[in-house]
ZAMARGU-4260 file (C-alpha; in steps of 0.2 Angstrom, whole numbers, plus 5000, padded with zeros to 4 digits):
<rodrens>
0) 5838/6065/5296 | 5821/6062/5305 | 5809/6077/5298 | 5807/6081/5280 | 5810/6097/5275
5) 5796/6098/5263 | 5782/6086/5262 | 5770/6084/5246 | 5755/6075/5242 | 5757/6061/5230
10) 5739/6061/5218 | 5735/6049/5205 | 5719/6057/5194 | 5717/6069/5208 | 5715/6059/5222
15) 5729/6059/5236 | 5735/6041/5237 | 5751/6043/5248 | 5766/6058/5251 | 5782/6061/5245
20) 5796/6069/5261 | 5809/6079/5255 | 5824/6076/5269 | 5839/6091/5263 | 5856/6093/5272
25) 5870/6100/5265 | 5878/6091/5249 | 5865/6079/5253 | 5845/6076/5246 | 5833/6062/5248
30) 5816/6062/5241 | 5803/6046/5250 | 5786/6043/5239 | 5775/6030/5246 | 5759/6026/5240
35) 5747/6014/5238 | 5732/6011/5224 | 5723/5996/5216 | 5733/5995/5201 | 5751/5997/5210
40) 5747/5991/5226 | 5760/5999/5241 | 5776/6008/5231 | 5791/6015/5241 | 5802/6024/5228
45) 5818/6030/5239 | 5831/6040/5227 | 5846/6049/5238 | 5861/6059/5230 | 5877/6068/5236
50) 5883/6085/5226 | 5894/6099/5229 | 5895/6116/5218 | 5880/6110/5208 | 5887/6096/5204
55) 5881/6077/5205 | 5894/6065/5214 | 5884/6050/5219 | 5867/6045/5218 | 5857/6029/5219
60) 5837/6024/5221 | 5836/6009/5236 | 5839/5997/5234 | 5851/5996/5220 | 5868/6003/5220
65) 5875/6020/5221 | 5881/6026/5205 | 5898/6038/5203 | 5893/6053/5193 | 5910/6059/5194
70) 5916/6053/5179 | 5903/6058/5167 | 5902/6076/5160 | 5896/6090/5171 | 5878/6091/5163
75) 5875/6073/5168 | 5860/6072/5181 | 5848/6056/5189 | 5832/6060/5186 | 5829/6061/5205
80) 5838/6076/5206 | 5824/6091/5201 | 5830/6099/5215 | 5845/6106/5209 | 5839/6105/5193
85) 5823/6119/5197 | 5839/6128/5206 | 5849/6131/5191 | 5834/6135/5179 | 5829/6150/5192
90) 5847/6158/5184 | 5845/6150/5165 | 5835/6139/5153 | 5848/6125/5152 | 5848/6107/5144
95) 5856/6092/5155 | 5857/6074/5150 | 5847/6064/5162 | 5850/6046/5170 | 5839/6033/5174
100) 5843/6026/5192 | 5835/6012/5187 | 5843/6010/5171 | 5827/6006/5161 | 5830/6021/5149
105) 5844/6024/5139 | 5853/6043/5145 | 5844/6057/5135 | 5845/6076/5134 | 5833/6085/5143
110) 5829/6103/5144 | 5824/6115/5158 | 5813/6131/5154 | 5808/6144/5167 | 5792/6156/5160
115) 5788/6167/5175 | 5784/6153/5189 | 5784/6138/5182 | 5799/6127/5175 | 5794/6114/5163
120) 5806/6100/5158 | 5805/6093/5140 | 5815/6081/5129 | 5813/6081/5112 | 5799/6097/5114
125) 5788/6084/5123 | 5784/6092/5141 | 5789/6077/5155 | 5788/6087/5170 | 5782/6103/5175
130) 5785/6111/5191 | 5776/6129/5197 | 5785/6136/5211 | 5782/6151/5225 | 5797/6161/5230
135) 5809/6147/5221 | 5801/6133/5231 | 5790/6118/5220 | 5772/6118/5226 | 5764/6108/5213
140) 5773/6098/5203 | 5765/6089/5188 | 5773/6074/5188 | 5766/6067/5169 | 5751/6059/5166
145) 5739/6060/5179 | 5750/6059/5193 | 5755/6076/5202 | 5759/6081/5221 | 5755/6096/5229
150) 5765/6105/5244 | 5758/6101/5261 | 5747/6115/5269 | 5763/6115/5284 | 5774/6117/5274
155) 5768/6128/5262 | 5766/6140/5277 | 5784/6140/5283
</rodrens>
């Protein structure tokens, strides 16, 4: 895979401080950030993951191990994988328990919400994510904070 299939901004208190490519094939999504500020200095955050039927069945952030999903229950999800996790909300509100990658948080129920274009991820009633969308597909996503990305203008168009 050598072209993203969606590119966003990556933004830090409104100021654009890198991209994030989103490379999708089938059963197969990775999601590249890269950035670079003051406080972090250059980040690459890579998180890849394999599903079928809607279902997680490995997934990993480079450069640590790939984790089996497949023996944990059928709402388990990494946090990397809003993807499919916007998908299902488009049909249903829905709560899924979410895994760190990077096993600094302990797993923790989640819930996804659509209201008309926007689905908003809570645990605990607390809003962690938000994510408004055009014809399904994420064009700003709210990342928490003062971090946010914004659909690039080419893809945006297609």
């Amino acid at each position: 895979m050598t072209h993203p299939t969606l590119s966003y901004t990556f933004e830090i208190d409104g100021i654009t401080c890198g991209k994030m490519d989103v490379y999708r094939s089938d059963g197969y999504l990775r999601s590249v950030t890269d950035f670079e500020t003051p406080a972090f200095g250059h980040v690459v955050s890579d998180f890849a993951y394999y599903h079928k039927d809607r279902r997680i069945h490995r997934a990993r952030k480079a450069p640590l191990d790939w984790v089996d999903f497949t023996d944990l229950s059928d709402d388990a999800f990494p946090d990397c994988a809003y993807p499919l996790l916007i998908a299902r909300a488009l049909r249903q509100d829905f709560d899924y328990l979410c895994i760190d990658l990077e096993g600094q948080r302990q797993p923790a129920h989640h819930r996804m919400a659509r209201s008309d274009d926007v689905v908003i991820e809570t645990r605990d009633g607390q809003v962690l994510r938000r994510f408004g969308l055009n014809d399904g597909i994420p064009v700003h996503i709210d990342w928490g904070g003062a971090v946010s990305s914004l659909i690039a203008p080419s893809a945006a168009s297609k």
